[in-house]
N, CA, C and O atoms as CSV, one atom per row, in Angstrom:
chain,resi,resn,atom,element,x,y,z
A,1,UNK,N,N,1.610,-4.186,3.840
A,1,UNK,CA,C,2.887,-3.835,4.438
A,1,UNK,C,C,3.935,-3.714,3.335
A,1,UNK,O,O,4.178,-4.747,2.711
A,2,UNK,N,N,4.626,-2.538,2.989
A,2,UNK,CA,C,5.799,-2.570,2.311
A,2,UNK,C,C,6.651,-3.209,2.726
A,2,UNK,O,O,6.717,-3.335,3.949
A,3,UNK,N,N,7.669,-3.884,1.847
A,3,UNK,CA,C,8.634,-4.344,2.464
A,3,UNK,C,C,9.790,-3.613,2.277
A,3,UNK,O,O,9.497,-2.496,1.852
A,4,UNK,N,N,11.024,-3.772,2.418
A,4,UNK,CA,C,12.075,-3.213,1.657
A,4,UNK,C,C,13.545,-4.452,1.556
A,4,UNK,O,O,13.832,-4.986,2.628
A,5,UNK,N,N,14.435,-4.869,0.248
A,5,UNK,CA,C,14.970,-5.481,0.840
A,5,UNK,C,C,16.130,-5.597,2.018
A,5,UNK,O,O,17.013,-6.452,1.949
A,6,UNK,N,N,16.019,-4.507,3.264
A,6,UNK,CA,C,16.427,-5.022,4.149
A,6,UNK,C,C,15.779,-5.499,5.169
A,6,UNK,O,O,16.219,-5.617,6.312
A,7,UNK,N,N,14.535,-5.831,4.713
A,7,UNK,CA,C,13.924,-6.622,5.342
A,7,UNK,C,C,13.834,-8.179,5.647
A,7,UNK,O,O,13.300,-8.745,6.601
A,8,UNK,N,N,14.624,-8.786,4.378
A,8,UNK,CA,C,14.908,-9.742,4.097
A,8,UNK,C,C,15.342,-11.057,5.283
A,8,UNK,O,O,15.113,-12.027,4.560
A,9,UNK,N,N,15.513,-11.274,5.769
A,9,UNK,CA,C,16.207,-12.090,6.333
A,9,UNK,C,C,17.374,-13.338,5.603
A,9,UNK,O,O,17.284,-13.949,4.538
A,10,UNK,N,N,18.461,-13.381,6.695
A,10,UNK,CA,C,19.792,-14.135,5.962
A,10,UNK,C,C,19.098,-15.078,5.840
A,10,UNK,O,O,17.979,-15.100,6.352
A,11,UNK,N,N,19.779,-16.498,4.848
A,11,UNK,CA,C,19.264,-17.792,4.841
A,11,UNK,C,C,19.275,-18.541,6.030
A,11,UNK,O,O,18.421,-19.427,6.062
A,12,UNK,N,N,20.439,-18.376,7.612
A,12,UNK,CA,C,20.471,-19.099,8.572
A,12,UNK,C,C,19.814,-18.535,9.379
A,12,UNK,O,O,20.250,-18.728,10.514
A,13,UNK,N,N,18.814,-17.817,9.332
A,13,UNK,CA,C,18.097,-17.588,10.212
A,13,UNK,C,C,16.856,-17.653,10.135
A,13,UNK,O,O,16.145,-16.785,9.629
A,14,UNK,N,N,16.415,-18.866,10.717
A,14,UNK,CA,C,15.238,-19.462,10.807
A,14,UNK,C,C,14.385,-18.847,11.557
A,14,UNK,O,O,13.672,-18.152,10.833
A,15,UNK,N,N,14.054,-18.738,12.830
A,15,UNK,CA,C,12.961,-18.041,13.404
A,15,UNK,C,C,12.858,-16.385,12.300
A,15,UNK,O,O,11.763,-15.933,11.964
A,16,UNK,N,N,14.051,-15.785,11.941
A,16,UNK,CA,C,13.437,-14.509,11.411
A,16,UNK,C,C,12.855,-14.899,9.866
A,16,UNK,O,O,12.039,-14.078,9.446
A,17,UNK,N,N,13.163,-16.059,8.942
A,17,UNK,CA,C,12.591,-16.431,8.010
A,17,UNK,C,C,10.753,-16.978,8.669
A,17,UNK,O,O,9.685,-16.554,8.227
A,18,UNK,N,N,10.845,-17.457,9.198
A,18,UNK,CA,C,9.272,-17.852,9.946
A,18,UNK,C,C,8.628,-16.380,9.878
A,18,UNK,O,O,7.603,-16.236,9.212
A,19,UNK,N,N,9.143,-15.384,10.484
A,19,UNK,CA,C,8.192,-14.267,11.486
A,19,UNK,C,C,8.095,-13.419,9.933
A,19,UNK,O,O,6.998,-12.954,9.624
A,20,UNK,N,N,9.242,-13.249,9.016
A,20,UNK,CA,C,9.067,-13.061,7.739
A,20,UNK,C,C,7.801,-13.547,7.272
A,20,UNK,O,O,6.856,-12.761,7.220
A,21,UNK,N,N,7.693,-14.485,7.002
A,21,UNK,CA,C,6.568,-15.129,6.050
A,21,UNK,C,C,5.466,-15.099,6.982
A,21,UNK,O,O,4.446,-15.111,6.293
A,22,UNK,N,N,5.087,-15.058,8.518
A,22,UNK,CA,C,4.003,-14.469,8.602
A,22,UNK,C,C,3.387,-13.170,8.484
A,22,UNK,O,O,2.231,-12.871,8.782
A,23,UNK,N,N,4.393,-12.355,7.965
A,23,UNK,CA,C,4.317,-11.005,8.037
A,23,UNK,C,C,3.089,-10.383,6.572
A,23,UNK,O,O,2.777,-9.254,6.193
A,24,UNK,N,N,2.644,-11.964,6.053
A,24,UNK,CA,C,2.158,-11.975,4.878
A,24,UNK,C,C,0.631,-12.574,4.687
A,24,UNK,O,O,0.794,-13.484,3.874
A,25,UNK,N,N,-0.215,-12.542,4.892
A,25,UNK,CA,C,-1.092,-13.512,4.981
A,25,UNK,C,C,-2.100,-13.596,3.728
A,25,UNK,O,O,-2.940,-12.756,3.407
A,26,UNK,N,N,-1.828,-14.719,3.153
A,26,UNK,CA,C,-2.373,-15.526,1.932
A,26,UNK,C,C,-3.999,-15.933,1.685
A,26,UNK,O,O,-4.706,-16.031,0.682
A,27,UNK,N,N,-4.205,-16.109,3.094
A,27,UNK,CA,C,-5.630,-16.318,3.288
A,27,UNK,C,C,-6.325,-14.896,2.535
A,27,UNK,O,O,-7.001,-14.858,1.506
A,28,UNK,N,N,-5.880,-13.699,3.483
A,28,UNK,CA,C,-6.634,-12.637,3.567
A,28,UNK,C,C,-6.255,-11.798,1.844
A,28,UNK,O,O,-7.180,-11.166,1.333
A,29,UNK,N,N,-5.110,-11.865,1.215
A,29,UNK,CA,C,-4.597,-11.511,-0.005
A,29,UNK,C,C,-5.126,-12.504,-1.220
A,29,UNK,O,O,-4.790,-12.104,-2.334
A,30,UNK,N,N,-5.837,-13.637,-1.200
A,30,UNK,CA,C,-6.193,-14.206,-2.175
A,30,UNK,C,C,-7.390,-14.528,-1.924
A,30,UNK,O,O,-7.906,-15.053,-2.910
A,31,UNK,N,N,-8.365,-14.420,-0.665
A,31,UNK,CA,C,-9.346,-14.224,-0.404
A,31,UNK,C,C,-9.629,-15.831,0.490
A,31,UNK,O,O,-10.644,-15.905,1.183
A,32,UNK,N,N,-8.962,-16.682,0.433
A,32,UNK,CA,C,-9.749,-18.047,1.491
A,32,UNK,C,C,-8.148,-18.645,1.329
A,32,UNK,O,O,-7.231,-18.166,0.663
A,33,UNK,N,N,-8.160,-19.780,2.125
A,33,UNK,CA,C,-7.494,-20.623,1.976
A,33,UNK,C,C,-7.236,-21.393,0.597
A,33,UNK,O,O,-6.232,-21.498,-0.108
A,34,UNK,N,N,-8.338,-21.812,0.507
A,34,UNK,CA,C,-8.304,-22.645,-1.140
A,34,UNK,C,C,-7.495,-21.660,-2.364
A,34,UNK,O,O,-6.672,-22.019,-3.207
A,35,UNK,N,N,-7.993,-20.491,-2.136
A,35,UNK,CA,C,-7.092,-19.268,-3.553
A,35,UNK,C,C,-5.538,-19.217,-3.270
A,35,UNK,O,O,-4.640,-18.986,-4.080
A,36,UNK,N,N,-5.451,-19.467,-2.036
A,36,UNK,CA,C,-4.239,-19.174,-1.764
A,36,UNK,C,C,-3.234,-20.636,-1.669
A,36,UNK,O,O,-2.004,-20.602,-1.710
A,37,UNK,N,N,-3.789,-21.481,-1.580
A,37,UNK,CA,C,-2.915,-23.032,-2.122
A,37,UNK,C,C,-2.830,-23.258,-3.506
A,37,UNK,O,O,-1.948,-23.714,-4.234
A,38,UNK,N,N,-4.092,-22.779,-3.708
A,38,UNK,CA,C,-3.839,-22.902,-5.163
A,38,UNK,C,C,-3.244,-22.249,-5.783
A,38,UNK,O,O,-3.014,-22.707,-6.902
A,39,UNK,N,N,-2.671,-20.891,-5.476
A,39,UNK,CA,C,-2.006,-20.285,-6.078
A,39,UNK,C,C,-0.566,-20.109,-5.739
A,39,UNK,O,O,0.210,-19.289,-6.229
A,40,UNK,N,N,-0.260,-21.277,-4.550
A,40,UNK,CA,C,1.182,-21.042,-4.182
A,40,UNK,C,C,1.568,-22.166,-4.929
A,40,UNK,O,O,2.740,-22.201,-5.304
A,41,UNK,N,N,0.513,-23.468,-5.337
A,41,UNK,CA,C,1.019,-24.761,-5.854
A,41,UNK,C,C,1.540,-24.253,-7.354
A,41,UNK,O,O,2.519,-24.676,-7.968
A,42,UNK,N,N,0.742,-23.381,-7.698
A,42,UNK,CA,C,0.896,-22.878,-9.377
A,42,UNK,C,C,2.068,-22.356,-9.602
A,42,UNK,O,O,2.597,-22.470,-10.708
A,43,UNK,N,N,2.826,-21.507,-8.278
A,43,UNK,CA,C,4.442,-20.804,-8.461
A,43,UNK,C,C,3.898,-20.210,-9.557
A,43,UNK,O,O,3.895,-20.844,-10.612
A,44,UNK,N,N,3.363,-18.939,-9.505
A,44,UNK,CA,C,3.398,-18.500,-10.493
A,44,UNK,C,C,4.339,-17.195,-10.752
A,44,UNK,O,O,4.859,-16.763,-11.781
A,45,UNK,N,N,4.345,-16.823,-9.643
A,45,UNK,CA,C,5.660,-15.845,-9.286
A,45,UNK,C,C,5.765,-14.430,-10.454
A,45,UNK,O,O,6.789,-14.148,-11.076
A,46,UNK,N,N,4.509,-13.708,-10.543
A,46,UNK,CA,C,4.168,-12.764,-11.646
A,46,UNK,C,C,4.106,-11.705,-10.820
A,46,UNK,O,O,4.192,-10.628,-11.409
A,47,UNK,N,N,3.919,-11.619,-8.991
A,47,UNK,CA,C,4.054,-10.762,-8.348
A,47,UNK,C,C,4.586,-10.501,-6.999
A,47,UNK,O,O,5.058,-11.569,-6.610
A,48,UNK,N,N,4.723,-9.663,-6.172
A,48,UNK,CA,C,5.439,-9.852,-4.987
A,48,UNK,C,C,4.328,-10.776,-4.476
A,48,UNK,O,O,4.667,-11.920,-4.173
A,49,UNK,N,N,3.245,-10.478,-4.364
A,49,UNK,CA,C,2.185,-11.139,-3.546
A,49,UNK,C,C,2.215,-12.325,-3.864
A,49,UNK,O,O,1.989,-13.151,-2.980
A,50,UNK,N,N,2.552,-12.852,-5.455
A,50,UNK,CA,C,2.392,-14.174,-5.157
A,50,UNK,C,C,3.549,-15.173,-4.616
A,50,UNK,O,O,3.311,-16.339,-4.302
A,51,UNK,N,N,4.756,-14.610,-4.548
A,51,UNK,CA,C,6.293,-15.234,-4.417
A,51,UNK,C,C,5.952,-15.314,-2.834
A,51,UNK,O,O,6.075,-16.398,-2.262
A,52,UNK,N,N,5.407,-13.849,-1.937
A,52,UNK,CA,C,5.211,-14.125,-0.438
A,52,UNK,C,C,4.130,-14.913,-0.010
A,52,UNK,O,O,4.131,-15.259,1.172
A,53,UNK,N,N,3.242,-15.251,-0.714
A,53,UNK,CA,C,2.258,-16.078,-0.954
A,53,UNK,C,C,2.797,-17.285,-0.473
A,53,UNK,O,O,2.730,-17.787,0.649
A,54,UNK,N,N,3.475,-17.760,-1.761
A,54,UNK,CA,C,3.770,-19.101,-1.635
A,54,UNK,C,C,5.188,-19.306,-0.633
A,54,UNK,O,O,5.578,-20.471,-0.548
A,55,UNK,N,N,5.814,-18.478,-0.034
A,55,UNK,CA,C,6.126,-18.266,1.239
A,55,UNK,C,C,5.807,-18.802,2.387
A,55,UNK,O,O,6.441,-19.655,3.009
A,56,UNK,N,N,4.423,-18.092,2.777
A,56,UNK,CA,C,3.587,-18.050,3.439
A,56,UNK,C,C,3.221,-19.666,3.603
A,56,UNK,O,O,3.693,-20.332,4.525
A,57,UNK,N,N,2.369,-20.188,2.649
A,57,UNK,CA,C,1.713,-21.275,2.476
A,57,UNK,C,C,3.139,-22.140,2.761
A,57,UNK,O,O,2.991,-22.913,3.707
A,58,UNK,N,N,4.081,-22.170,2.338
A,58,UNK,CA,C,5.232,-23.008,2.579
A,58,UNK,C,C,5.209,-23.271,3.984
A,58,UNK,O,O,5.121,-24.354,4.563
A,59,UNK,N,N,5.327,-21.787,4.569
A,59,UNK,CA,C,5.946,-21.804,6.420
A,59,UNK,C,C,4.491,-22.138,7.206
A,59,UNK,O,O,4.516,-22.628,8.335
A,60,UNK,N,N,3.519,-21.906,6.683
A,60,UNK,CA,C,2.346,-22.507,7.276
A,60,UNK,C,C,2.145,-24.107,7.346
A,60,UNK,O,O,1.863,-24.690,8.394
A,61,UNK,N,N,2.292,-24.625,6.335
A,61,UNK,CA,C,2.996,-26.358,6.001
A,61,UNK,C,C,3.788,-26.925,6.799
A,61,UNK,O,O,3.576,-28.032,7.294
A,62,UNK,N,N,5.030,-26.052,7.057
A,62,UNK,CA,C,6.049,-26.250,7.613
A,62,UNK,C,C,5.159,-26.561,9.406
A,62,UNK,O,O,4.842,-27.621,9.944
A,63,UNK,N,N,5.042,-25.451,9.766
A,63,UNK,CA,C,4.337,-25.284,10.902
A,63,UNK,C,C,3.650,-26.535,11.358
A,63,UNK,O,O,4.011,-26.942,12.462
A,64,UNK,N,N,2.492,-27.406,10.564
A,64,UNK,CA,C,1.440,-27.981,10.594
A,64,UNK,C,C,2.298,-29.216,10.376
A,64,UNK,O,O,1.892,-30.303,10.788
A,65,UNK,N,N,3.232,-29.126,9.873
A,65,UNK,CA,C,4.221,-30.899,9.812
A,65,UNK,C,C,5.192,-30.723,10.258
A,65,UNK,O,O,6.009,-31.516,9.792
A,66,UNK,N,N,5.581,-30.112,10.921
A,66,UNK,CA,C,6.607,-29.969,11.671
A,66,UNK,C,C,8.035,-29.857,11.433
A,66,UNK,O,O,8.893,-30.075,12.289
A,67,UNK,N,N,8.281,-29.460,10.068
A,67,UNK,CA,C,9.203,-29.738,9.241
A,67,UNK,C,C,9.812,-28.176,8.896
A,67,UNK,O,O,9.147,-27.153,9.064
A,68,UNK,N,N,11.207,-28.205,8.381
A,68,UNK,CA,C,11.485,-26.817,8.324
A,68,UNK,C,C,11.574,-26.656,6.845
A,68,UNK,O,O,12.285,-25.799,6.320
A,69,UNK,N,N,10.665,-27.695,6.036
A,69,UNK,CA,C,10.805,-27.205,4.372
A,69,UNK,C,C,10.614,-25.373,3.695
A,69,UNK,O,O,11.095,-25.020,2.618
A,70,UNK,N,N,9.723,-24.340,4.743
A,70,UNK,CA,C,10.148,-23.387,4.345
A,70,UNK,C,C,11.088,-22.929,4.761
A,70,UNK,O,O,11.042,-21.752,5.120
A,71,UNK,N,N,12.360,-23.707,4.881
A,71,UNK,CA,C,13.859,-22.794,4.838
A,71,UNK,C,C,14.312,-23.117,3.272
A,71,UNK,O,O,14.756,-22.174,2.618
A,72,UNK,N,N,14.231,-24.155,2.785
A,72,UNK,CA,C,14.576,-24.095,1.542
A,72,UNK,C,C,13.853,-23.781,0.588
A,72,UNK,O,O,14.386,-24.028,-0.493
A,73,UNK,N,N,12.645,-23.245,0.513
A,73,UNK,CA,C,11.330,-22.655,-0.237
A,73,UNK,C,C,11.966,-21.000,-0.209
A,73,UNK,O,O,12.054,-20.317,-1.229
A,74,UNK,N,N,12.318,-20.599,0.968
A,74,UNK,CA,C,12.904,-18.982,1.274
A,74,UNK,C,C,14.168,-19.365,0.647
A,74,UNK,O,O,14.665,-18.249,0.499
A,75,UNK,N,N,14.926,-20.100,0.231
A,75,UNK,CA,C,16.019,-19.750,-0.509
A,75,UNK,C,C,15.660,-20.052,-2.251
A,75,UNK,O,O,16.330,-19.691,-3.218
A,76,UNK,N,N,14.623,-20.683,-2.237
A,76,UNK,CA,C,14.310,-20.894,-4.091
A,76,UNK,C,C,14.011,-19.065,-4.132
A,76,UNK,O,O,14.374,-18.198,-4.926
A,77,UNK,N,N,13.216,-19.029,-2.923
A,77,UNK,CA,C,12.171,-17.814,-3.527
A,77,UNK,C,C,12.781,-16.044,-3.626
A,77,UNK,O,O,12.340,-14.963,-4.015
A,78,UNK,N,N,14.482,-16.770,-2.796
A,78,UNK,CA,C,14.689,-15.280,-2.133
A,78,UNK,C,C,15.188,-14.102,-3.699
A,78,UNK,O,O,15.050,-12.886,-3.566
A,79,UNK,N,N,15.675,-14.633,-4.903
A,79,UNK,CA,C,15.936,-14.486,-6.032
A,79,UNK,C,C,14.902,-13.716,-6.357
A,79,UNK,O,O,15.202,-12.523,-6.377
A,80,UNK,N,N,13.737,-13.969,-6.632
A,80,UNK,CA,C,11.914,-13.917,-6.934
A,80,UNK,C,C,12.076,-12.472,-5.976
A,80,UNK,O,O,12.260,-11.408,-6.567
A,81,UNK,N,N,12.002,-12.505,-4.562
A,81,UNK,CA,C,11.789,-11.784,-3.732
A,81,UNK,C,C,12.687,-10.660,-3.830
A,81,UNK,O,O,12.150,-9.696,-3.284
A,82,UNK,N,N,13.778,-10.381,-4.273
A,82,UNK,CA,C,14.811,-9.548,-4.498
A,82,UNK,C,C,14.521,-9.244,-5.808
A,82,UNK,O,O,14.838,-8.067,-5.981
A,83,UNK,N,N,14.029,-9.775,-6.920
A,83,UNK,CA,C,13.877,-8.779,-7.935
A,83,UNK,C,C,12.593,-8.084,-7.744
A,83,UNK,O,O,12.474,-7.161,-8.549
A,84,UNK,N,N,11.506,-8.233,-6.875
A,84,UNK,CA,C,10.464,-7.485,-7.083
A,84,UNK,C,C,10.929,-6.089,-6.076
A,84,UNK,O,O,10.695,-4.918,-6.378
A,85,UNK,N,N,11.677,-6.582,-4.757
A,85,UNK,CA,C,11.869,-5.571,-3.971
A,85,UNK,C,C,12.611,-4.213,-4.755
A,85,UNK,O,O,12.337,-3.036,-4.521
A,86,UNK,N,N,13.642,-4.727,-5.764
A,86,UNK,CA,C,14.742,-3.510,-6.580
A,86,UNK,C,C,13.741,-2.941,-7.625
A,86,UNK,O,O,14.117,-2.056,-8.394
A,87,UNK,N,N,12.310,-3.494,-7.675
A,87,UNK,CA,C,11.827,-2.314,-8.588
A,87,UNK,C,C,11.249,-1.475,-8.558
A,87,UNK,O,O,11.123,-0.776,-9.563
């Protein structure tokens, strides 16, 4: 899926930051689960895939603990995410 950045979603908006980061799936882009933790723990942030990556894996976390830590993961990352979109 291309994105573009007006696709983005604002920082206060939580359900569209969620539906964002599923719009990405880490499993299927790094090939299992395991490639894809491991490569969101690494931040390696060398490509769009991996910045929505670790996105992804954030709001999936989030999901599974019930916690809204990917709202502040989407604001480390939104920097990351905006320079890959302007190129």
């Amino acid at each position: 899926m291309k994105i573009e950045s007006s696709d983005l979603p604002d920082l206060g908006d939580e359900k569209g930051i969620f539906a964002f980061a599923m719009t990405f799936n880490g499993y299927e882009a790094f090939g299992s689960f395991d490639a894809a933790a491991k490569s969101a723990v690494q931040q390696r942030r060398e490509s769009l895939d991996d910045v929505r990556n670790e996105l992804f894996m954030a709001a999936r976390a989030s999901r599974h603990g019930d916690s809204d830590a990917y709202l502040a993961k989407y604001e480390e990352l939104l920097p990351h995410l905006t320079r890959f979109l302007s190129k």
